[in-house]
N, C-alpha and C positions, 0 to 999 in steps of 0.2 A: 525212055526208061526200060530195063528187061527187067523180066521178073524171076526172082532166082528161089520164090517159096510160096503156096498160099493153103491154107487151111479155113475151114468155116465149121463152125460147131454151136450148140448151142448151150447157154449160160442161165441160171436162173434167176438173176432180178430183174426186173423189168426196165427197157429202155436208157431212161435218164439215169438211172442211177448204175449202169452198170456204162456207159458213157463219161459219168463223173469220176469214175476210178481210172479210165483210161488215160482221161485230158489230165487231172491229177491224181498221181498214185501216192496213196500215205506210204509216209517215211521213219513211223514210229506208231507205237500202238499194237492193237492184238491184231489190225488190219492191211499190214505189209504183208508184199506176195511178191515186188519187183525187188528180189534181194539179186544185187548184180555176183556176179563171179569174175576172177582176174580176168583183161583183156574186155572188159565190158564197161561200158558207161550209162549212166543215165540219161534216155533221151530226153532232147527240149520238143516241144509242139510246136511244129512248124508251121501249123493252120488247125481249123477246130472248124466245124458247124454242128451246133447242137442240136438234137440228140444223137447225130446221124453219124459222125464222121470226128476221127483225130488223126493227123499225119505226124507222124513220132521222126525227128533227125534214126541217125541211125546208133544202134545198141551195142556196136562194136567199135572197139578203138582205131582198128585196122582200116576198118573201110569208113573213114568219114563221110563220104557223100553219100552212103545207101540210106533209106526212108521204108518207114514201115507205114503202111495205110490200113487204119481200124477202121470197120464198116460196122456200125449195130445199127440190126434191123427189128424192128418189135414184133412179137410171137405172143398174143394170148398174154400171160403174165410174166413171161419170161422173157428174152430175147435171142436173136443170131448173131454170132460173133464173125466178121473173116477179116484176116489180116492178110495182107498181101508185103513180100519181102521185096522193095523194087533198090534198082543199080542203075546209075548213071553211065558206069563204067564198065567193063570188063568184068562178067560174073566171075565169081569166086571157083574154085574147083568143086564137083559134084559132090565127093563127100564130105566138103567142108558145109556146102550149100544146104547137106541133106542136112547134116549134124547141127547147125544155127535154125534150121525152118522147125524142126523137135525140138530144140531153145526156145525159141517163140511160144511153140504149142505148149511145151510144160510151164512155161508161166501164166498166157492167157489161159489156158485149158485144165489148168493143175491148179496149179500156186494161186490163181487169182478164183479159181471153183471153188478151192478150200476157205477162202473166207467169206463165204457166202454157205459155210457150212455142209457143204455138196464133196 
């Protein structure tokens, strides 16, 4: 697999429960944050180990085989988030790469901060 994006940042709920929005992300409620955009789909979990680890299919229509790997690490009360953007195949061109890995980031880092009130 190459790696075509990775960020780590940190999140504020603790562990499991910032784990649980990962493995399942609400899909109605005051607490959706994975709102997809044209050219995007929602991924399936293609593997889980709790509280540590979810492997997302990939987010884009275009590249079926890419996979995203969430890593949450526990911090005190909060936790570390990194996702890693991997390819089976032929990366994508640099600024598309760049422009999907700031996709990524404004949803775990953004979208998914805001419902946790941050």
């Amino acid at each position: 697999m190459i790696e075509c994006g990775r960020r780590r940042k940190s999140l504020p709920p603790p562990q499991r429960f910032l784990w649980q929005d990962l493995y399942a992300p609400r899909l109605d409620g005051s607490r959706v944050w994975l709102k997809l955009r044209p050219g995007e789909q929602m991924p399936a979990v293609l593997s889980a180990v709790e509280p540590t680890r979810v492997v997302w299919s990939s987010l884009w229509i275009d590249r079926p085989d890419d996979q995203v790997v969430l890593t949450v690490e526990a911090e005190r009360d909060s936790s570390i988030l990194e996702f890693v953007w991997l390819t089976p195949t032929t990366p994508p061109p640099v600024s598309i790469a760049t422009s999907r890995a700031k996709r990524l980031s404004a949803l775990l880092f953004g979208e998914l901060r805001y419902t946790y009130g941050q």
